[in-house]
GULUM-276088 format. One record per residue (C-alpha): x, y, z. Coordinates in steps of 0.001 Angstrom, whole numbers, padded with zeros to 6 digits, always signed. Layout:
XYZ...
END
This chain:
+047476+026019+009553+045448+022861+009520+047293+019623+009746+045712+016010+009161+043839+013600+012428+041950+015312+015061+042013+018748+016586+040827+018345+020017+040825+021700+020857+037873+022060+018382+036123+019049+019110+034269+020658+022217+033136+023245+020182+031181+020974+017825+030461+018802+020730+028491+021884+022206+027608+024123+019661+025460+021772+017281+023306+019775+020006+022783+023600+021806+021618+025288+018396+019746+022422+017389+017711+022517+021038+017419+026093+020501+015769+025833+016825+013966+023051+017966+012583+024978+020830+011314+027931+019011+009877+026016+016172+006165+027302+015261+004791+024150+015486+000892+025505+015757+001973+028617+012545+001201+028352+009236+003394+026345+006637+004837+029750+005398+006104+030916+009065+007655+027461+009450+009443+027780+005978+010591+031182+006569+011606+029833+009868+013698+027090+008636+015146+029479+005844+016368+032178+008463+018121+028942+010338+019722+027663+007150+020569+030901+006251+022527+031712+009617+024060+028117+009802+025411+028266+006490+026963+031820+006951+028124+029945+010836+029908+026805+008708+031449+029399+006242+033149+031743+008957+034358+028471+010699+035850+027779+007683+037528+030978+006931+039025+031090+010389+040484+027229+009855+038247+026021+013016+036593+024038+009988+038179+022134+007321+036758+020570+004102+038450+018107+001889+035997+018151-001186+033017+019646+000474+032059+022612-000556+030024+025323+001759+027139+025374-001124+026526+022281-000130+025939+023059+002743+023195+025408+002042+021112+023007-000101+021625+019900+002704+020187+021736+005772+016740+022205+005090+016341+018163+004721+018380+017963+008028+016283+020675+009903+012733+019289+008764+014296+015635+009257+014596+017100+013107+010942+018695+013004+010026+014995+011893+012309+013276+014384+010222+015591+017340+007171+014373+016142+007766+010933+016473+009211+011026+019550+005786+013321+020959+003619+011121+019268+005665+007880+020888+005329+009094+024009+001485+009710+023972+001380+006296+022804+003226+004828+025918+001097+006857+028192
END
């Protein structure tokens, strides 16, 4: 059972797990496909992430106060193409140093 404050013991997990899958989407992005392939790219990753946050929560390594895993669902595709974007800048930043 979840109690209030911080549970260490999970804290490595999200310490590791989001920063590794967001490498790994990042790194397989189809930056050179067509719009569709990148949508249906970014669906399949919402998709598995949601389904990821909602068996966390089930097995209590996840908690929500008010949140609900919906949410969820309609939040990541802003926070996967705001990391798409975020990429960008940073390749275009460093041609521009160069």
């Amino acid at each position: 059972m979840l109690t209030k404050g911080v549970h260490f013991e999970y804290l490595l997990i999200f310490i590791f797990v989001y920063p590794a899958t967001n490498s790994v989407f990042l790194n397989f992005y189809p930056q050179s496909k067509s719009l569709a392939k990148k949508a249906l790219y970014i669906t399949v990753w919402v998709i598995l992430t949601t389904l990821f946050e909602y068996i966390s929560v089930q097995t209590e390594v996840f908690y929500y106060n008010e949140w609900k895993t919906l949410y969820s669902l309609f939040c990541y595709p802003f926070l996967y193409i705001a990391m798409v974007l975020n990429l960008k800048m940073i390749r275009r930043l460093q041609i521009i140093d160069k």
